[in-house]
GUSE-494422 format. One record per residue (C-alpha): residue in one letter; x, y, z; residue number from 1; chain. Coordinates in steps of 0.5 Angstrom, whole numbers, plus 500, padded with zeros to 3 digits. Last residue first. Layout:
BEGIN
<aa:A; x:X; y:Y; z:Z; i:NUM; ch:A>
...
***
This chain:
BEGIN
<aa:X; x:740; y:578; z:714; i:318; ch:A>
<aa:X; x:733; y:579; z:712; i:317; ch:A>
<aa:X; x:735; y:587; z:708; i:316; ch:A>
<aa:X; x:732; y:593; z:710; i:315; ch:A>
<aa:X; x:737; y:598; z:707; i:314; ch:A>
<aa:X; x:741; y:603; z:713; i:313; ch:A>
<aa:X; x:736; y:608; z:716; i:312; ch:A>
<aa:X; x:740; y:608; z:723; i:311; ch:A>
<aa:X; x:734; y:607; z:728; i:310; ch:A>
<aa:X; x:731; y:602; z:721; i:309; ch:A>
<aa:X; x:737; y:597; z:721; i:308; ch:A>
<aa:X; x:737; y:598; z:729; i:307; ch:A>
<aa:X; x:730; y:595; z:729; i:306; ch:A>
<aa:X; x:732; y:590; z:724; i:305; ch:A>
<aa:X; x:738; y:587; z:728; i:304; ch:A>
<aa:X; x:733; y:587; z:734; i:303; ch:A>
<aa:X; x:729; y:582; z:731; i:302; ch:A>
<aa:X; x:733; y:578; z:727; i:301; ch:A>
<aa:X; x:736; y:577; z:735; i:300; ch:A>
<aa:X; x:729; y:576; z:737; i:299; ch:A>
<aa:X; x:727; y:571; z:732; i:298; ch:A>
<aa:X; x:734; y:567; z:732; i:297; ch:A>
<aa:X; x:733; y:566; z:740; i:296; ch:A>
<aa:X; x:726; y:565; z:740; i:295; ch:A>
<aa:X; x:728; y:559; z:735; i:294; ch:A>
<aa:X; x:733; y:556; z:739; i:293; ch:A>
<aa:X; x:728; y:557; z:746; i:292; ch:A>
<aa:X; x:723; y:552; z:742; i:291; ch:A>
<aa:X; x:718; y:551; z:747; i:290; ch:A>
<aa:X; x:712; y:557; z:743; i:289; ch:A>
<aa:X; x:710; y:561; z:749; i:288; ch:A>
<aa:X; x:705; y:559; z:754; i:287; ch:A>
<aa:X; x:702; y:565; z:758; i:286; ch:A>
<aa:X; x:705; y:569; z:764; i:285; ch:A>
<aa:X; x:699; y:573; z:766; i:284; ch:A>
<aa:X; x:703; y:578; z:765; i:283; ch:A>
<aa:X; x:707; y:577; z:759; i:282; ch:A>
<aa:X; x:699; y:576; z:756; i:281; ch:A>
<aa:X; x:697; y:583; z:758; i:280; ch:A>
<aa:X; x:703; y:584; z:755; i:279; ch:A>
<aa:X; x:702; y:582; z:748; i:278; ch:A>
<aa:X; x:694; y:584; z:749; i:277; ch:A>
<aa:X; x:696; y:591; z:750; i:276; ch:A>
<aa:X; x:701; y:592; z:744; i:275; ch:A>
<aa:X; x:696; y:589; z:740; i:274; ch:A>
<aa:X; x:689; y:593; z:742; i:273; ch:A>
<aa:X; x:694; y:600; z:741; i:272; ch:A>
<aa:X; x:695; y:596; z:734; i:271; ch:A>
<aa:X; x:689; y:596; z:732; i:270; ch:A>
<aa:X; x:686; y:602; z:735; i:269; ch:A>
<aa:X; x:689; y:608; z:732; i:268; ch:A>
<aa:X; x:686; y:606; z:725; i:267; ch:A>
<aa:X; x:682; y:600; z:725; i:266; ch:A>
<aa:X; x:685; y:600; z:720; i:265; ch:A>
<aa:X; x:691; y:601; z:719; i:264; ch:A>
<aa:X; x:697; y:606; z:720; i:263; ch:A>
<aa:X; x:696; y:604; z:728; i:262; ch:A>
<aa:X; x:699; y:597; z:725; i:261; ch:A>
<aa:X; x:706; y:601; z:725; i:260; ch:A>
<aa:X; x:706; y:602; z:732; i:259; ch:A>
<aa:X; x:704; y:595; z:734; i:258; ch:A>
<aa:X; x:709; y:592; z:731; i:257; ch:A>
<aa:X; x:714; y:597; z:734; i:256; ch:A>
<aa:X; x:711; y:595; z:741; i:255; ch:A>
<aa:X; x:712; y:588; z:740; i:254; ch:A>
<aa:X; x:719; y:589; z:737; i:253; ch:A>
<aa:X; x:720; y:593; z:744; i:252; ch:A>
<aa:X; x:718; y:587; z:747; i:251; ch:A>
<aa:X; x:722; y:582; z:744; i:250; ch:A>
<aa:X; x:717; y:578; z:741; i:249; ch:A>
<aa:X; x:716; y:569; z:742; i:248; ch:A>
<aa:X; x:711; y:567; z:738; i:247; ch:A>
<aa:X; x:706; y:567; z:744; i:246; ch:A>
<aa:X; x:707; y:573; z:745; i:245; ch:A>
<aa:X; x:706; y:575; z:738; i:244; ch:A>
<aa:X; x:701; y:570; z:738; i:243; ch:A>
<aa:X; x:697; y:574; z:743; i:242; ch:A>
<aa:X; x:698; y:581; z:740; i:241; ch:A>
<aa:X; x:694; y:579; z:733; i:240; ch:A>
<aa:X; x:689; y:575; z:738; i:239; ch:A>
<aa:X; x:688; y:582; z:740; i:238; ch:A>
<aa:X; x:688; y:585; z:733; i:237; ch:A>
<aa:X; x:683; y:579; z:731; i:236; ch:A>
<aa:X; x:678; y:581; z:737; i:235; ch:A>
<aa:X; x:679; y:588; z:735; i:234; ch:A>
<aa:X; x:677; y:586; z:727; i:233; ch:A>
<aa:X; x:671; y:583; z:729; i:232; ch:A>
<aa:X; x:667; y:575; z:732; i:231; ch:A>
<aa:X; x:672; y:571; z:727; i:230; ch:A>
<aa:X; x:674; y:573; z:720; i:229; ch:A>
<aa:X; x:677; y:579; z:721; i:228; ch:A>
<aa:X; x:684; y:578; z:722; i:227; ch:A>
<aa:X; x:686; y:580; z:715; i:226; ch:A>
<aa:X; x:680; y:585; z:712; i:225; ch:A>
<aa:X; x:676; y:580; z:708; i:224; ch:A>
<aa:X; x:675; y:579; z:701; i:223; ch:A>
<aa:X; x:683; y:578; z:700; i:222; ch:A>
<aa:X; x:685; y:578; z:693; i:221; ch:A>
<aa:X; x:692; y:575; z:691; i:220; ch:A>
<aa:X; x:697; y:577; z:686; i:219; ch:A>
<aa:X; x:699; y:572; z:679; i:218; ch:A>
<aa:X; x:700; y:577; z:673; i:217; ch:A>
<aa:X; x:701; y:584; z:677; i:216; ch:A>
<aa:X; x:707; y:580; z:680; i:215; ch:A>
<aa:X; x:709; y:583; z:686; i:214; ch:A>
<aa:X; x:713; y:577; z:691; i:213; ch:A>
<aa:X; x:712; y:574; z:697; i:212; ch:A>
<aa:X; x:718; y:570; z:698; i:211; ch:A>
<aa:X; x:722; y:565; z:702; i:210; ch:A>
<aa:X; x:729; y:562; z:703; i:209; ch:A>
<aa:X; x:732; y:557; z:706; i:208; ch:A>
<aa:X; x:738; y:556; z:711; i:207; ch:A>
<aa:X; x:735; y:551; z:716; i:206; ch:A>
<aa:X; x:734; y:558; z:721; i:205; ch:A>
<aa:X; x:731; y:562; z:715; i:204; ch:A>
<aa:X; x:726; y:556; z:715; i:203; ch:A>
<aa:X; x:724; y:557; z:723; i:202; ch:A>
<aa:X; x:723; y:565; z:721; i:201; ch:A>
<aa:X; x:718; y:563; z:716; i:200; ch:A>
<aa:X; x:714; y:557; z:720; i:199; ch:A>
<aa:X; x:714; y:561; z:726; i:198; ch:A>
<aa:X; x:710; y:567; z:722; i:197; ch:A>
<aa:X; x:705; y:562; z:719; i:196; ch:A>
<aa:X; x:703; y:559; z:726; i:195; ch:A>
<aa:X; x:702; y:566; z:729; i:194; ch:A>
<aa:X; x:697; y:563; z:734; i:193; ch:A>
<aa:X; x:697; y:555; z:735; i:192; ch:A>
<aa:X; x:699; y:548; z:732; i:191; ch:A>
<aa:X; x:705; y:549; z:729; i:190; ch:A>
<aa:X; x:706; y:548; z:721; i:189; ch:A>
<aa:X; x:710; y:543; z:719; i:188; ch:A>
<aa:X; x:717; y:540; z:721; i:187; ch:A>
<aa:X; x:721; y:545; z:718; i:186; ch:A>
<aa:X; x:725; y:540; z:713; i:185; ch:A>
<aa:X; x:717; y:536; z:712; i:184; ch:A>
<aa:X; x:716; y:544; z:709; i:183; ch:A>
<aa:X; x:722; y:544; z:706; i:182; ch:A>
<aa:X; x:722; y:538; z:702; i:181; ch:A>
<aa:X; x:714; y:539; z:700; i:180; ch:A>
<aa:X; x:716; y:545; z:698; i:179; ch:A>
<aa:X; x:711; y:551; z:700; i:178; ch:A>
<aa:X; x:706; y:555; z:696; i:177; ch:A>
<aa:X; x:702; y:559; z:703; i:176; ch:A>
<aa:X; x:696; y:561; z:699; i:175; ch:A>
<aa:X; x:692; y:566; z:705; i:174; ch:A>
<aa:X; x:698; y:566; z:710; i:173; ch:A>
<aa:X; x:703; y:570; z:705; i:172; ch:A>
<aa:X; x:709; y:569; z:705; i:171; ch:A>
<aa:X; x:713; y:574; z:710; i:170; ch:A>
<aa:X; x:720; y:575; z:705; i:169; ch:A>
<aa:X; x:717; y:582; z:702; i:168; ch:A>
<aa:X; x:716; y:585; z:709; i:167; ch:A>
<aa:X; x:708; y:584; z:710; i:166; ch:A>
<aa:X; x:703; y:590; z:710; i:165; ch:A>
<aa:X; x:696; y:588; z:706; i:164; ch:A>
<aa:X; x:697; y:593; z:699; i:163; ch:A>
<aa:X; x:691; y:597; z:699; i:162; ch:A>
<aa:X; x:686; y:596; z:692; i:161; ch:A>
<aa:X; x:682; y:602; z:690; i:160; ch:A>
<aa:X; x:675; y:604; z:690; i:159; ch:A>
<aa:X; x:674; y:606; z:697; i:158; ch:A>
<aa:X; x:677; y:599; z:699; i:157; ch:A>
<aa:X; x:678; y:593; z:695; i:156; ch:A>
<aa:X; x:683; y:587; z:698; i:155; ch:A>
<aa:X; x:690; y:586; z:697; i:154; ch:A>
<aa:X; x:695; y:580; z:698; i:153; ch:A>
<aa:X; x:702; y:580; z:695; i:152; ch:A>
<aa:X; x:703; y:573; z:691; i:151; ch:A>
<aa:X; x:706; y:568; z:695; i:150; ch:A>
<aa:X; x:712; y:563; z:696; i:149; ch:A>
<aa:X; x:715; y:558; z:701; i:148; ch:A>
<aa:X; x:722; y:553; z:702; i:147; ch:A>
<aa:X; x:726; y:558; z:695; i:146; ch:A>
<aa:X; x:733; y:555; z:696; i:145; ch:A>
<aa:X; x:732; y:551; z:689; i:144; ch:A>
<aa:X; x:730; y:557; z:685; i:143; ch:A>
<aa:X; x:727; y:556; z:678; i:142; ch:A>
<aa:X; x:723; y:551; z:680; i:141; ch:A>
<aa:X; x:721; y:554; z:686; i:140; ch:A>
<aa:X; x:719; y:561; z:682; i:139; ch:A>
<aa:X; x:716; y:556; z:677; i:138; ch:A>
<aa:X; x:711; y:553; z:682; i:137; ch:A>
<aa:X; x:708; y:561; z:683; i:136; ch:A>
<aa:X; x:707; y:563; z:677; i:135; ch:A>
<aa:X; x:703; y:557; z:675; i:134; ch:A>
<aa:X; x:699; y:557; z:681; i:133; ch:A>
<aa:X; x:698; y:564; z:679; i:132; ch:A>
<aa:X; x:696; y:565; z:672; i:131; ch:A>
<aa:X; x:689; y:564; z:672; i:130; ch:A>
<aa:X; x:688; y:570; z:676; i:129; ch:A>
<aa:X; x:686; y:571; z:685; i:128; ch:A>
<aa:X; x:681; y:571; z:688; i:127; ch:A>
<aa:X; x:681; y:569; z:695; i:126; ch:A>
<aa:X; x:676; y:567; z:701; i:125; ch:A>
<aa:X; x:676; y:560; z:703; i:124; ch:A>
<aa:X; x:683; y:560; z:705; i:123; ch:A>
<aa:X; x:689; y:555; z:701; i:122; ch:A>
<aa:X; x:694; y:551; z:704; i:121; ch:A>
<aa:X; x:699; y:549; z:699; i:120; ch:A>
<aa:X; x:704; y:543; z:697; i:119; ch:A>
<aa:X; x:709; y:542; z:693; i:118; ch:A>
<aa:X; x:712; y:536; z:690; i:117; ch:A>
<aa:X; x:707; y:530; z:690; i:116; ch:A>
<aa:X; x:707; y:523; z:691; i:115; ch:A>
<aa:X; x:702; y:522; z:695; i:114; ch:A>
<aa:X; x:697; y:523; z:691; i:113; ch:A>
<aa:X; x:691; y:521; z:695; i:112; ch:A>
<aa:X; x:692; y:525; z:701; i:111; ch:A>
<aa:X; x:687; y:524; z:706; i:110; ch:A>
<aa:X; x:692; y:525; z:713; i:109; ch:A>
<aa:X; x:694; y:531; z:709; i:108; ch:A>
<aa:X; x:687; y:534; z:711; i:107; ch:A>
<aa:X; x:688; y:532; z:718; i:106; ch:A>
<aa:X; x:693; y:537; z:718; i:105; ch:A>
<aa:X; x:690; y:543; z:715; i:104; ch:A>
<aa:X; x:684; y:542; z:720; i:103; ch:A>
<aa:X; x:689; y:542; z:726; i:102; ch:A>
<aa:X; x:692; y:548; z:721; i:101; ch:A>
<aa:X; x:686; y:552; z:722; i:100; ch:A>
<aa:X; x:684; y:550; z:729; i:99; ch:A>
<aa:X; x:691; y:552; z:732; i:98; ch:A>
<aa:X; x:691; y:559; z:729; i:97; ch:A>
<aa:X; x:683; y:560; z:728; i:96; ch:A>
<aa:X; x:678; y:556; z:732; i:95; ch:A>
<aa:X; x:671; y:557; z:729; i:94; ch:A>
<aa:X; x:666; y:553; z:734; i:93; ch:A>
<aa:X; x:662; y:547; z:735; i:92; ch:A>
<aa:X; x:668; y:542; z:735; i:91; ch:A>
<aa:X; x:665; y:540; z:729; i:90; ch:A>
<aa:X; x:668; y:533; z:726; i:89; ch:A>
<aa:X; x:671; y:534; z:720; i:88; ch:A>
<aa:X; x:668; y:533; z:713; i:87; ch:A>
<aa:X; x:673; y:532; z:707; i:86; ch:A>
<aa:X; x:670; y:534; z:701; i:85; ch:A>
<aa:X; x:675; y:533; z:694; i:84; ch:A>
<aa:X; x:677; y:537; z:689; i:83; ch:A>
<aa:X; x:682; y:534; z:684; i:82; ch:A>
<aa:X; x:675; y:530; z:680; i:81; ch:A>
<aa:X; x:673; y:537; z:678; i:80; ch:A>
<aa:X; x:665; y:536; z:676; i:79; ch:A>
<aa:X; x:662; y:533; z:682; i:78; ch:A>
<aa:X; x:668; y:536; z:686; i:77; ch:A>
<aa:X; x:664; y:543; z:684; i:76; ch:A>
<aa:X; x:658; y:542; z:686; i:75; ch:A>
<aa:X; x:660; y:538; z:692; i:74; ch:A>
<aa:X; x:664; y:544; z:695; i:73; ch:A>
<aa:X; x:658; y:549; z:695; i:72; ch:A>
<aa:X; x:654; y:543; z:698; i:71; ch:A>
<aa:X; x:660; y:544; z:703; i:70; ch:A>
<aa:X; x:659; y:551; z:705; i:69; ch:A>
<aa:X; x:652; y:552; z:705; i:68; ch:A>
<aa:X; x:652; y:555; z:712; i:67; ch:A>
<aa:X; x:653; y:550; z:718; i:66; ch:A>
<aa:X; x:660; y:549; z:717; i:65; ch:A>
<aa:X; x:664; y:544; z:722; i:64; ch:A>
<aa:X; x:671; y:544; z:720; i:63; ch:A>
<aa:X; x:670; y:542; z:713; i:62; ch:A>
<aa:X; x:676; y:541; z:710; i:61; ch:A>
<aa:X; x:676; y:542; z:702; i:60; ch:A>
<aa:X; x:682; y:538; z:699; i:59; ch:A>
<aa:X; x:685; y:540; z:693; i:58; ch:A>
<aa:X; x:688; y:534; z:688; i:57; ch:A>
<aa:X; x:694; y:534; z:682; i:56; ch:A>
<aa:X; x:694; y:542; z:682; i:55; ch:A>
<aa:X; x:691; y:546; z:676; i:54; ch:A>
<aa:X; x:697; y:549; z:671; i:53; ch:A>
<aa:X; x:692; y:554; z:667; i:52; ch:A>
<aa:X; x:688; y:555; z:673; i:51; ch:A>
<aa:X; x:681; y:557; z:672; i:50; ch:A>
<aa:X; x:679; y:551; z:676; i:49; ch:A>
<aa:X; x:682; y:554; z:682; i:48; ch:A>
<aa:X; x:680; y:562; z:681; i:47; ch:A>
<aa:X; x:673; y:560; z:681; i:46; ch:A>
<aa:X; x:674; y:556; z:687; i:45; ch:A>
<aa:X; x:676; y:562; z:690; i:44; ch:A>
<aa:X; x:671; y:566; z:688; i:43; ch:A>
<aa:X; x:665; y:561; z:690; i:42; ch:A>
<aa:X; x:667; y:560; z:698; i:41; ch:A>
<aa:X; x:667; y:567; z:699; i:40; ch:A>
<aa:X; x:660; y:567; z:703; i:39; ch:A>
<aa:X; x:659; y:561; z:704; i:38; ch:A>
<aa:X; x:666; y:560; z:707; i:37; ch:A>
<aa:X; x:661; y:557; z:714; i:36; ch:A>
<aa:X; x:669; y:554; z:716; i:35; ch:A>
<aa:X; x:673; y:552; z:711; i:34; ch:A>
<aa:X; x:681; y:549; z:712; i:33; ch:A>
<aa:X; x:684; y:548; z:704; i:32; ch:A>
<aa:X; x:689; y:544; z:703; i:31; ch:A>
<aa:X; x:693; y:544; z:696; i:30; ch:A>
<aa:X; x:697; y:538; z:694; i:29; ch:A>
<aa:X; x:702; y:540; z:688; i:28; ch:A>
<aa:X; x:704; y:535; z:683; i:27; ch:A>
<aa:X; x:703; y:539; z:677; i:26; ch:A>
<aa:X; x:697; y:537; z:672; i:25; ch:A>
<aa:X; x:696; y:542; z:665; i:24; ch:A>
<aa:X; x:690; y:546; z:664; i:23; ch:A>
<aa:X; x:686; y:545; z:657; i:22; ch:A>
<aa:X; x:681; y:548; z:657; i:21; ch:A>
<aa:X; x:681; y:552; z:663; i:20; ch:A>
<aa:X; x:674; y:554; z:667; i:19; ch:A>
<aa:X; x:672; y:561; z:665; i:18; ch:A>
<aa:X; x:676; y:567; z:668; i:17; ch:A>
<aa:X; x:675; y:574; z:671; i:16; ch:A>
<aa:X; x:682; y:577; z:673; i:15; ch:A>
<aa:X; x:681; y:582; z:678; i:14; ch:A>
<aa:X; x:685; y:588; z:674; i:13; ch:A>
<aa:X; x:692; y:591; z:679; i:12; ch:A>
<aa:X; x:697; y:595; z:675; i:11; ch:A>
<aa:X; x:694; y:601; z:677; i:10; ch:A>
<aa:X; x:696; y:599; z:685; i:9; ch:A>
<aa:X; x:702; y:598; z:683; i:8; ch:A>
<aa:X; x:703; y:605; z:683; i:7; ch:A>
<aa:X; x:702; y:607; z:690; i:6; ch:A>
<aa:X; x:709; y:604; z:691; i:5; ch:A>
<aa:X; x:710; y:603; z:699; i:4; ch:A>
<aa:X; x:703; y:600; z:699; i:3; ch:A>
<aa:X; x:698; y:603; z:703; i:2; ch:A>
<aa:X; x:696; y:601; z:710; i:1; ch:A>
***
């Protein structure tokens, strides 16, 4: 949908930027899964070797690519020493959800520097300008609560940029910066659909904070549209449904969230596709994330958040 302020939208330039000449090494690790990134894989390494403030080490995950994605990975490692290809077994087919973070996963068992600060995962098909990461480093080194930050995510459209909807404490799944202390503190990331939803709400249940946040210095470019990277976007909508079932939603917040996806594309749709397969999968009694303390925290923020709009009082997390 459009953002809720139009007039960011004229604040946004795509940065393009050659290599930094003289980038400074910050402790961050950044895990990047790719799978046939052919495509994009260019624009968001572009973006990485412009950082002025480059991180320690990048691991490119090849989780079975038949495209040219890990000879586009080799160039680059061969003249940035911090990037680093490492092949994965092909499973012989793309698995979002659990596959990405099982790819992530085996990229922190070939971290080097083990004794970085921060770590990132990072997909294969973003832009973003040269004063990212470090826009986004120094917002956790000036607040010591902050678990995860983002930039906002875009993508062009008719010859504009259109906001991708989140709540600005929803980090963005795209380039997810987080702490290495409240990443370890929340167990990492889970192994299935809607993982970068539990790992938000499961680090506002250990006290801490999280934030995307607008800054026309340090945003993000999606060259997809969100959930359109495996078969078409009805099938991400449906995959959509099924993580929020998985992830354990109220099933008035399921249809709530489903009513507000209709905004965008495919309009209508979408989110009539998410509502449905959200109770296709109660139906068929499908497995739901085994934390009952966690499903209780969700619904209740939930429900709270449903109320606060009913009675149109300010949406606050808490």
């Amino acid at each position: 949908m459009p953002s809720a302020q139009p007039d960011r939208a004229t604040l946004l330039e795509p940065v393009a930027a050659p290599p930094a000449l003289n980038p400074i090494t910050v402790p961050v690790v950044v895990i990047s899964p790719v799978r046939d990134e052919a495509q994009y894989l260019r624009l968001t390494m572009d973006a990485m070797v412009a950082q002025t403030w480059r991180p320690v080490e990048w691991i490119l995950v090849d989780d079975g690519s038949s495209d040219a994605t890990p000879d586009i990975v080799r160039e680059y490692a061969a003249k940035y020493p911090f990037i680093r290809l490492v092949p994965r077994q092909n499973r012989g087919f793309r698995k979002l959800g659990g596959g990405v973070v099982a790819a992530f996963n085996f990229g922190m068992e070939h971290i080097q520097h083990t004794d970085y600060a921060y770590i990132v995962k990072l997909d294969g098909d973003m832009s973003f300008g040269p004063l990212y990461l470090q826009r986004m480093v120094q917002r956790l080194i000036d607040n010591p609560r902050l678990a995860a930050v983002s930039g906002k995510v875009y993508r062009h459209e008719h010859g504009r940029y259109i906001e991708e909807s989140h709540i600005d404490e929803q980090v963005a799944g795209q380039f997810k910066l987080y702490r290495r202390e409240a990443f370890e503190d929340i167990g990492g990331f889970v192994q299935h659909l809607s993982w970068d939803g539990i790992d938000v709400h499961m680090a506002w249940m250990k006290g801490w904070e999280t934030l995307a946040v607008f800054d026309p210095q340090a945003w993000l470019w999606h060259h997809r549209i969100m959930g359109s990277s495996d078969k078409h976007i009805y099938e991400g909508r449906l995959r959509w449904g099924r993580g929020n079932w998985y992830m354990g939603y109220h099933p008035l917040y399921a249809i709530a969230a489903g009513l507000n996806r209709m905004r965008e594309k495919p309009v209508f749709i979408g989110g009539l596709l998410m509502i449905f397969s959200y109770f296709w999968s109660a139906l068929k009694g499908l497995p739901r994330y085994e934390n009952p303390e966690f499903r209780r925290y969700l619904r209740a923020w939930q429900m709270q958040r449903l109320k606060r709009f009913v009675l149109r009082q300010p949406d606050r997390r808490h």
